[in-house]
C-alpha positions as CSV (number, residue, x, y, z in Angstrom):
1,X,0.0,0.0,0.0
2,X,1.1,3.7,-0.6
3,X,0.4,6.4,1.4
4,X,0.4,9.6,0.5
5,X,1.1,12.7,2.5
6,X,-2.4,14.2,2.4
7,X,-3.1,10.4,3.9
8,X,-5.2,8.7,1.1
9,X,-4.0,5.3,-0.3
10,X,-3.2,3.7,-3.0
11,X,-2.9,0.1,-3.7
12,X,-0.3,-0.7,-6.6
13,X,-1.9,-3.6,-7.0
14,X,-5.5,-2.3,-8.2
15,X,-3.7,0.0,-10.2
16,X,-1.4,-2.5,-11.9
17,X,-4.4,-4.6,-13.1
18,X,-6.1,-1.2,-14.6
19,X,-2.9,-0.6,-16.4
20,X,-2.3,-4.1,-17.1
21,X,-5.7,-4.3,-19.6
22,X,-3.3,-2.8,-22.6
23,X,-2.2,-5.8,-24.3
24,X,1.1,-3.2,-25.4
25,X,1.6,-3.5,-21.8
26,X,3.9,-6.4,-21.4
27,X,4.5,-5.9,-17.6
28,X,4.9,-3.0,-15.2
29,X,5.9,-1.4,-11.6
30,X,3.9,0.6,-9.8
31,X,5.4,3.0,-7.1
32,X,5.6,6.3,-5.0
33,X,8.5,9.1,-5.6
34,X,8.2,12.2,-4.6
35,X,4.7,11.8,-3.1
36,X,3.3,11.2,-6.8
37,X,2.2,7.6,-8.5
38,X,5.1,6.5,-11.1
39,X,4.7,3.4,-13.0
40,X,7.9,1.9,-15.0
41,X,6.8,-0.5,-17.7
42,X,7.9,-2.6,-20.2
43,X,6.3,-3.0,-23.7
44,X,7.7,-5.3,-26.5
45,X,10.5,-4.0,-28.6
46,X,9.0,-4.5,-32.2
47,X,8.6,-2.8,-35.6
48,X,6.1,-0.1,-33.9
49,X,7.7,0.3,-30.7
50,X,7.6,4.2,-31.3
51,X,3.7,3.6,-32.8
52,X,3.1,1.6,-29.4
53,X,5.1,4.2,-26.7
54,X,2.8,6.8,-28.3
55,X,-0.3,4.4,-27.9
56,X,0.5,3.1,-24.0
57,X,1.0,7.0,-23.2
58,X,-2.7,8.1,-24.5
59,X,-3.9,5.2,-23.0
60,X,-2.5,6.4,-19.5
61,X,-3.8,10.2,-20.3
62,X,-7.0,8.2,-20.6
63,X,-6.5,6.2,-17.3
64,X,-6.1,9.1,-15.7
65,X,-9.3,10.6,-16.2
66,X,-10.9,8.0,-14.7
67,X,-8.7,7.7,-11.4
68,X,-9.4,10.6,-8.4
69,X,-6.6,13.1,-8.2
70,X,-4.3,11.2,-6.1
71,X,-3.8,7.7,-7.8
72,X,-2.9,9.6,-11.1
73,X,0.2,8.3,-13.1
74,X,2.2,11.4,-13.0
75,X,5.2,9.9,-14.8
76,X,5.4,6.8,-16.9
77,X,8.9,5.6,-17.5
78,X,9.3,2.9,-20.4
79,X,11.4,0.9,-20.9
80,X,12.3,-1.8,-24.2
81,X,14.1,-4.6,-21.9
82,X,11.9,-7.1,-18.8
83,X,12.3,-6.4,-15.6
84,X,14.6,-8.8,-13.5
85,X,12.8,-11.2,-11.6
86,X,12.7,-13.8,-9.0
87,X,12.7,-17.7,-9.1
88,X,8.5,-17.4,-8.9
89,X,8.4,-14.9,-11.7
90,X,8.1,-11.6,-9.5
91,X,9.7,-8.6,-10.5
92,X,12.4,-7.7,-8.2
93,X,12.1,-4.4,-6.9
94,X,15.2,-2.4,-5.5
């Protein structure tokens, strides 16, 4: 869970699965800097990857007309390679 200063909450987890529904979307991370929702994601690396980074980001502007003021994505960092992960699959957070 995230906790903000002005005390709401925010579960990463209900927001992953919103941000998740964009098949582009190959797997994310979401987390608080700064007091503000980030999410660092991965889409595929193909032909269209510039098509497809321009796609995933109006697709976030869209998410975030839908979300209250406090779980908006103010920064979306993508990424071309997978996230490191664990034995189980996780992604390893540092």
């Amino acid at each position: 869970m995230i906790i903000l200063s002005n005390g709401k909450n925010v579960s990463p987890e209900l927001l992953k699965q919103k941000i998740m529904k964009n098949p582009l979307i190959q797997a994310c991370v979401v987390y608080e800097k700064k007091d503000s929702i980030y999410v660092k994601m991965y889409i595929e690396v193909d032909n269209n990857y510039e098509d497809n980074k321009k796609s995933v980001c109006q697709f976030i502007n869209s998410l975030n007309y839908q979300l209250p003021s406090f779980e908006r994505i103010a920064n979306v960092i993508i990424v071309n390679k997978d996230f490191q992960r664990t034995a189980s699959g996780k992604i390893v957070r540092k």
